[in-house]
Wavefront OBJ file of the C-alpha trace (Angstrom):
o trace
v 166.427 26.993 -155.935
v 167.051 24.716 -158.627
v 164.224 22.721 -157.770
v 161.863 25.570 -158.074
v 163.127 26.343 -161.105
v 162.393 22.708 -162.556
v 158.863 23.261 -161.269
v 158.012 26.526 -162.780
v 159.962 25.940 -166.308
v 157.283 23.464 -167.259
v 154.268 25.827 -165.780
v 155.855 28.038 -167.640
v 155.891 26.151 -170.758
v 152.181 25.068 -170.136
v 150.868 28.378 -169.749
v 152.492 30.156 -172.428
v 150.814 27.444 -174.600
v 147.682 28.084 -173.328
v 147.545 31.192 -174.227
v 148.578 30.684 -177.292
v 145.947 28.105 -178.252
v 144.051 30.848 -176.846
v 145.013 33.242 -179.197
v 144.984 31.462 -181.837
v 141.060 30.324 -181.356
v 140.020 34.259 -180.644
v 141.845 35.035 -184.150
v 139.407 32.332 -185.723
v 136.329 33.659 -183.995
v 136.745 37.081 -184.826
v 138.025 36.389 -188.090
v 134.838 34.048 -189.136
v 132.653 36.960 -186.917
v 134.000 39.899 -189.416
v 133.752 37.376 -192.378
v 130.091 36.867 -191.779
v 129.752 40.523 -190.948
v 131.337 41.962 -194.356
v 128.938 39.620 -195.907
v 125.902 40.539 -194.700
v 127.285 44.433 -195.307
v 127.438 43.219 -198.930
v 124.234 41.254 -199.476
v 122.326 44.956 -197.815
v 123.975 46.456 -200.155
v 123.254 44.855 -203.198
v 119.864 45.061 -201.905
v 119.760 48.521 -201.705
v 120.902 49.100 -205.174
v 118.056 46.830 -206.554
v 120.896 43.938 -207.958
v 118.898 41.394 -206.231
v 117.432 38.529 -208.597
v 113.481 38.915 -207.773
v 112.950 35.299 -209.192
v 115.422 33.826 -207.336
v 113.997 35.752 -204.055
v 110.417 34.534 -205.047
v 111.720 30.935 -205.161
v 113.582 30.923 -201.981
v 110.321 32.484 -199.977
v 108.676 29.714 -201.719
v 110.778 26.962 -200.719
v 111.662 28.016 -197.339
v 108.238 29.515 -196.245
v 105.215 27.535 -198.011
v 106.984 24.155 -197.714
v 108.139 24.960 -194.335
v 104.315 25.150 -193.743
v 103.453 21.805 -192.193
v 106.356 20.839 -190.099
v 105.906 24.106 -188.266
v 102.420 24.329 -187.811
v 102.895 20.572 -186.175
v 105.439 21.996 -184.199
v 103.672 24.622 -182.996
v 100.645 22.785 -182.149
v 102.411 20.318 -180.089
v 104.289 23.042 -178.408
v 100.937 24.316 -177.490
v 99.443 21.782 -176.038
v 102.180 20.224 -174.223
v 102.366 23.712 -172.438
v 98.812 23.516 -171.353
v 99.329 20.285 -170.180
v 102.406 20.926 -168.431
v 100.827 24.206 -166.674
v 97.595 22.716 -165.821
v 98.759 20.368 -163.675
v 101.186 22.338 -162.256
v 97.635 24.993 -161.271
v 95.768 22.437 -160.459
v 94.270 23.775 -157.025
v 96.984 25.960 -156.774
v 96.779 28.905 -158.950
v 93.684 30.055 -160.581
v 93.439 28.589 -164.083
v 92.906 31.861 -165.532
v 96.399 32.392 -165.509
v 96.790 29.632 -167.880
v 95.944 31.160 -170.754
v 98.554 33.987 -169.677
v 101.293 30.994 -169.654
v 100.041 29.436 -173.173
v 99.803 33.209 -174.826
v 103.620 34.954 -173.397
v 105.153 31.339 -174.110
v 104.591 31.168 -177.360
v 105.173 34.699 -178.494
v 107.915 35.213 -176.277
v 109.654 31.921 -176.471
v 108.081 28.556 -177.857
v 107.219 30.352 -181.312
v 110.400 32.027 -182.317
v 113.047 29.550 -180.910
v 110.705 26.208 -181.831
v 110.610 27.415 -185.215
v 114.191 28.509 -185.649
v 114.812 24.911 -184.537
v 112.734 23.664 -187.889
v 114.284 26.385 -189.981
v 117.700 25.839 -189.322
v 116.576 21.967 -189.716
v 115.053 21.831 -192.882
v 116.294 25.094 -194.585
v 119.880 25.875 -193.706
v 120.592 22.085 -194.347
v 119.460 22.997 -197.751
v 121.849 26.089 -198.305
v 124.419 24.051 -197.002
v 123.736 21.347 -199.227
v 123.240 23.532 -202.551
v 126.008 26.115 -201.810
v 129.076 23.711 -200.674
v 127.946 21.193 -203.914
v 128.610 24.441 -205.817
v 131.761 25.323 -204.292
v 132.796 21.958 -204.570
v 132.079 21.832 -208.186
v 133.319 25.213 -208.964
v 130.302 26.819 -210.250
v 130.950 29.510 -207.776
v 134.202 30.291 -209.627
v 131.961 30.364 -212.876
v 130.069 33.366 -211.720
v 133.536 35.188 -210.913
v 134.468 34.386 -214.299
v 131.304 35.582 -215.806
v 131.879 39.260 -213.892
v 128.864 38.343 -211.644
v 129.292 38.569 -207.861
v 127.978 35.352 -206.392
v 127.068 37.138 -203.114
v 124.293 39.100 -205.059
v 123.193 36.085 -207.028
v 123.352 33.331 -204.587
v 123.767 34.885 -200.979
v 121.362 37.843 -201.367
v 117.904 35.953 -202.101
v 118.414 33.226 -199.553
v 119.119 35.914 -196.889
v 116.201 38.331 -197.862
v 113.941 35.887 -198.053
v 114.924 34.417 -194.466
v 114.063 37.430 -193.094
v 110.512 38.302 -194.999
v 109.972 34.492 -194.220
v 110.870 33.576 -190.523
v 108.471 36.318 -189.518
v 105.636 35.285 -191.346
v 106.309 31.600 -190.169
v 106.535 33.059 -186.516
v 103.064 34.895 -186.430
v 101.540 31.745 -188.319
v 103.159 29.211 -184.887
v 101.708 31.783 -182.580
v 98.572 31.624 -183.857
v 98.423 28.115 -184.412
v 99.660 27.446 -180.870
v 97.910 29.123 -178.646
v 94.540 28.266 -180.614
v 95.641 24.458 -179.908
v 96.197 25.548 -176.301
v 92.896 27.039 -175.694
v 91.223 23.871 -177.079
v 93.511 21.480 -174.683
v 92.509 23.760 -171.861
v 89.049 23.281 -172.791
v 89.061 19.772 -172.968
v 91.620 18.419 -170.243
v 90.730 21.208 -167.389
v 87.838 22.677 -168.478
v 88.596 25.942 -169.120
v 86.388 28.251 -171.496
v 87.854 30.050 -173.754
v 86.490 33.585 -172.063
v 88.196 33.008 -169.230
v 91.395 31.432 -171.318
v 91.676 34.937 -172.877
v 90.733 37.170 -169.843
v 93.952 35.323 -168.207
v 95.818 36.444 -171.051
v 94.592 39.562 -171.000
v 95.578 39.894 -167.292
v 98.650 39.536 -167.215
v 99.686 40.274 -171.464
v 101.860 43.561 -172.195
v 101.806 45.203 -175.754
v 105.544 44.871 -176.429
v 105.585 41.347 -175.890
v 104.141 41.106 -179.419
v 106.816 43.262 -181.293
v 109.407 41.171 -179.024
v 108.703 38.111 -180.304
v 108.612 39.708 -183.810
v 111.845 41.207 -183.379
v 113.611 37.948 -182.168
v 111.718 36.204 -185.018
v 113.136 38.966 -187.523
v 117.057 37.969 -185.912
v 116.665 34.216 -186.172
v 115.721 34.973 -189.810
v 118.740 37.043 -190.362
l 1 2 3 4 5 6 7 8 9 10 11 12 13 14 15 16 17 18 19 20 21 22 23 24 25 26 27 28 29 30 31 32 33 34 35 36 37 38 39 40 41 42 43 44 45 46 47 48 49 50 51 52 53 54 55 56 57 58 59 60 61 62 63 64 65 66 67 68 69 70 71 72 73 74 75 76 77 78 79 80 81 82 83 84 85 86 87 88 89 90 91 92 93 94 95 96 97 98 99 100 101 102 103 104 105 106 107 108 109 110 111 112 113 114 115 116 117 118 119 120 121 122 123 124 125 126 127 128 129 130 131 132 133 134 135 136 137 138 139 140 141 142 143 144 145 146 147 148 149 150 151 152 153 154 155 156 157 158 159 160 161 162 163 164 165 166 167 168 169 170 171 172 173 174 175 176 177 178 179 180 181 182 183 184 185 186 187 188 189 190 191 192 193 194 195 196 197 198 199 200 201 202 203 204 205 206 207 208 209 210 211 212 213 214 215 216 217 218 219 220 221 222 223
């Protein structure tokens, strides 16, 4: 008896601080969860009451979408060709090549487009934020605006967020295009494949949705 109870005090012990590293981790998560929440309930809301700067939007679609430009388009290219590299070997006397222009076209729209260039974005832009907003924590200019009577979220949170999400579309349709043309011209050249037949494979075996799919994930990655 008493041995068993020297066994189980300890288990005891153990568990109950298991749980309550447990705990204490779930309280974080859901507390940084309804943190991010209540701030992206705010930043709508300023939006919808027009308290948005417009200049400060225009410069963060700038900066985030035109000099986001080449890095994805490079990306994007190389995803596509890779993929028709990867899949034409894999078909070769196999699978009718048709059917690779099916794999180039739902890859990249689907997958390679939206989560290659989140990749990028979260890369080269949310770096950035990171960058500008802690330096102004850090240096209290944050605190400034709070003394001024201006709300920070509005001024500094609301045009970086809209413009993500005007942006990371945009930047998504551009890698689509980009990679599958670079696709259909390594097809051409490495396995001979015209481009008739690259888009009759896509054709084939394409759905309508998987275009407002990819949009939609692109429009979340944004956010």
């Amino acid at each position: 008896m008493t041995v068993a109870r020297l066994v189980l005090v300890p288990m005891g012990a153990a568990l109950l601080r298991l749980l309550s590293a447990l705990g204490r981790r779930g309280e974080a998560v859901l507390d940084h969860a309804a943190s991010l929440a209540t701030l992206t309930v705010k930043i709508f809301v300023h939006a919808a009451r027009g308290r948005i700067p417009l200049h400060d939007f225009a410069v963060q679609c700038y900066t985030m979408g035109v000099q986001s430009l080449p890095i994805v388009v490079m990306t994007a290219a190389l995803s596509g060709l890779v993929t028709t590299q990867q899949g034409g070997y894999q078909f070769t006397g196999a699978i009718p090549l048709y059917a690779l222009g099916s794999i180039v076209v739902n890859s990249m729209i689907l997958e390679l487009g939206p989560v290659v260039t989140a990749f990028v974005f979260i890369g080269r832009v949310g770096a950035r934020i990171t960058a500008e907003l802690g330096t102004m924590k850090v240096s209290e200019q944050i605190d400034a605006f709070h003394a001024l009577g201006r709300d920070p979220i509005g001024a500094l949170g609301g045009p970086r967020v809209l413009a993500g999400v005007v942006v990371f579309p945009v930047l998504v349709a551009i890698a689509n295009v980009v990679g599958i043309y670079s696709g259909m011209v390594a097809a051409e050249m490495t396995v001979g494949l015209g481009r008739e037949t690259f888009w009759y494979g896509a054709r084939l075996f394409g759905h309508r949705w998987d275009l407002l799919y990819g949009l939609g994930k692109a429009f979340a990655f944004g956010l």
